[in-house]
N, C-alpha and C positions, 0 to 999 in steps of 0.2 A: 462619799463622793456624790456629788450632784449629777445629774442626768446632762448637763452642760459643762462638763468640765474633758479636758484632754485624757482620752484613753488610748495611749502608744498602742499597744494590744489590737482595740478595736478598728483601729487605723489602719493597723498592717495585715489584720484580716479581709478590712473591707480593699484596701488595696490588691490583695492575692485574688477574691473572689472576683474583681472589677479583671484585673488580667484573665482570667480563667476563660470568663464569659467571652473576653474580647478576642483570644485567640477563639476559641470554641466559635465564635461566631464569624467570624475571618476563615474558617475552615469550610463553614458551610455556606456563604455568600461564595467561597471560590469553587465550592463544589455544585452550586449553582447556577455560578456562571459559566461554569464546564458542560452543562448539561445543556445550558441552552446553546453554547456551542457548538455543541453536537447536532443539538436538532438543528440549527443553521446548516449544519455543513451534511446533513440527511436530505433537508429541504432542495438543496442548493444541484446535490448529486442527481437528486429524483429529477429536479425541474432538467437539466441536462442528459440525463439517459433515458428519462419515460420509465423506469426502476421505480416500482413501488412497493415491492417486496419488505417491510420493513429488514429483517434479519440480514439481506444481503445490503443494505443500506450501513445496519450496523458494521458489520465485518468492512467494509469497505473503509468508512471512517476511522474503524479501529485499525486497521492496515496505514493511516495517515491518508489515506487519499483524499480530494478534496474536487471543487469542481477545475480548479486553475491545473492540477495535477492529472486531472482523468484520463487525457491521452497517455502518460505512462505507466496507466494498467493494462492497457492493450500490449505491453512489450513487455511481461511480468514472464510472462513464460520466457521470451529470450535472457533474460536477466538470470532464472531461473539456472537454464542450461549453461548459462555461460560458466557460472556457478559449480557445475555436476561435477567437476574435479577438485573441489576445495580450495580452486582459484581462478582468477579469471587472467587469462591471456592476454595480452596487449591484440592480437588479431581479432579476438573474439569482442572486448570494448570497443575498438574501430568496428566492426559488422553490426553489434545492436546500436552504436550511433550512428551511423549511416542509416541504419531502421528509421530510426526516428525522425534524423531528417528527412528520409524518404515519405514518412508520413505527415511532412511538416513541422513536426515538433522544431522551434526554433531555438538557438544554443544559447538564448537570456530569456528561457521560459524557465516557469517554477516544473513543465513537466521534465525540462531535460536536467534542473539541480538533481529533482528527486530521481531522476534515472540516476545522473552520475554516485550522488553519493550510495543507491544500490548496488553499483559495479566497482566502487569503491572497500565499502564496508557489505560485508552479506547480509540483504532482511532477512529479518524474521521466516521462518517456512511457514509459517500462518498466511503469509500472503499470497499464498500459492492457492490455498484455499478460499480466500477470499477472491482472487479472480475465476476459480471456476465454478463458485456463486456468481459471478457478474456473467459470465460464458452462458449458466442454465438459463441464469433468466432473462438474458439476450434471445435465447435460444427460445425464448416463450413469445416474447413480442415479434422477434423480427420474422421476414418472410424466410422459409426454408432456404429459395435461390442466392438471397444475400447469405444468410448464417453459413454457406457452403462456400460460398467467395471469400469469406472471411477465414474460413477455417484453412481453404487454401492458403494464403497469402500468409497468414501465420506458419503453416507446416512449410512453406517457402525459406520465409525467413531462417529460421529454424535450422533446415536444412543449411543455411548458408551459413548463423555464428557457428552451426558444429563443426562444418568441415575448412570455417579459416583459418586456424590453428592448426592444419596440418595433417594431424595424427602423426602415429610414428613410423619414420625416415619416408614419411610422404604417402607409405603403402596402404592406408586404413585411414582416412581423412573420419570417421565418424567411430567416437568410441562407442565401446558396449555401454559402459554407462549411459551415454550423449543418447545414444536409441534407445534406450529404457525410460527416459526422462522423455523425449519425443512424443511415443508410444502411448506414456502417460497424457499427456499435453493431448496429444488428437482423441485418447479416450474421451477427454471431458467437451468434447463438443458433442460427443455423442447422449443423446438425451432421449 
């Protein structure tokens, strides 16, 4: 055989090798363009919270948050409680939406989907952790007298999704759990 003559063989090898590389590289262009996603959507948080902490940058983004969505971490902890019994109440989803509109969030924002589908389906508990990364390091920039208005108005809230669902026959509007889950929540402003 001459060096110009049809080799099936060498065809179907260089065929396999040509796919190989192309997924192999399809895998690392997407894993490329993930990352620069990220750093966009690090960049993006930073510029909007004054967060420069890279790690709680991370966690945030890996939580899904983003900048269009930021106002729905501020309501992580009510989602949370609402949460504490393994489900959420139809009284307790009317009390953190009402939150939310109270603080503006508008009901064709990307922050009030990403509310909804968390009182829908349960996040992750990793994101409970990633907001109180957001909590310390608020609690580093901001002045003392706001971080305490804030801390209010959250243990406010709070107070309100636990006790609209009742409790039981009315007598105990706030379970033991619901105050354990509280408790925890006003720990982490403490810094």
């Amino acid at each position: 055989m001459n060096s110009g003559s049809f080799d099936p063989f060498k065809q179907r090898e260089q065929a396999m090798e040509d796919a190989f590389f192309k997924e192999r590289d399809q895998r690392l262009m997407e894993k490329m363009r993930s990352q620069l996603s990220s750093l966009e959507e690090k960049r993006q948080l930073a510029h909007v919270t004054g967060i420069v902490e890279e790690h709680v940058l991370t966690s945030l983004v890996a939580a899904g948050v983003k900048a269009d969505t930021l106002a729905a971490v501020t309501l992580i902890p009510l989602v949370e409680l609402a949460w504490c019994d393994g489900n959420v109440a139809a009284e307790e989803r009317d009390a953190v939406l009402n939150a939310a509109n109270g603080q503006g969030i508008r009901s064709d924002s990307a922050s009030y989907e990403l509310l909804n589908s968390w009182l829908s389906e349960r996040p992750d508990p990793k994101i409970l952790g990633a907001w109180k990364e957001y909590v310390r390091e608020l609690a580093r920039i901001m002045p003392k007298d706001s971080l305490a208005s804030l801390k209010k108005t959250m243990l406010d809230r709070l107070n309100k999704v636990a006790s609209s669902a009742g409790g039981f026959l009315g007598l105990s509007t706030i379970s033991k759990h619901e105050q354990a889950k509280i408790d925890e929540i006003a720990r982490s402003w403490e810094v």
